[in-house]
N, C-alpha and C positions, 0 to 999 in steps of 0.2 A: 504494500500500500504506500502512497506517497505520501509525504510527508505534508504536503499542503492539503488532499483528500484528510487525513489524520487529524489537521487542523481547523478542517469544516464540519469534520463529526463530532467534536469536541465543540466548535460553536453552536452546531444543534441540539448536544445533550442539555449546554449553558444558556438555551436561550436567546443568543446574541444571531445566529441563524438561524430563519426561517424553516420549519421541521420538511415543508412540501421541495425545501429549493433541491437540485440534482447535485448532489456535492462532487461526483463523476467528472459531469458536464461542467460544473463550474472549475475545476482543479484543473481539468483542461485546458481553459480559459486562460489560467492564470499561464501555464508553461507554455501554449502558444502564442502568446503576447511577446514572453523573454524569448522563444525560440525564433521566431520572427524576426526581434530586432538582430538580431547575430546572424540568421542566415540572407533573410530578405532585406534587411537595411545594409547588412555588414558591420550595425554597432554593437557598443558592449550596451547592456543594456545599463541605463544608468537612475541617480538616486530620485528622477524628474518622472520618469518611467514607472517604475515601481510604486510610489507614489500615487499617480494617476490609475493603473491598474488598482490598487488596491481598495482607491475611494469609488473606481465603478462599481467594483464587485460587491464590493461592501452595500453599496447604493440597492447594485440589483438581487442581492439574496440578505441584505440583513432583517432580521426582524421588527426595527425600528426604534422608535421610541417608549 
């Protein structure tokens, strides 16, 4: 299992993610983003990136307020 999959089951047991979001789907999400910018852009991916990835994700599977 991956470690960011790990980290979104661990947000749905706490709460903080949404029990319905696809934690799969979304983990994937996350490695194709950084997999991307190294193959299809050719950058490292950096701390501006990650960042941005994290506030979507957050956005699109958190549980809210």
């Amino acid at each position: 299992m991956s470690e960011t999959r790990h980290l979104l089951e661990r947000g749905v047991a706490r709460g903080d993610v949404r029990a319905d979001a696809d934690v799969g789907v979304t983990a994937t999400l996350v490695a194709a983003s950084l997999v991307f910018r190294l193959v299809g852009e050719q950058q490292m991916p950096d701390e501006a990136l990650v960042e941005s990835v994290v506030d979507l994700i957050g956005r699109a599977v958190g549980a809210g307020p």
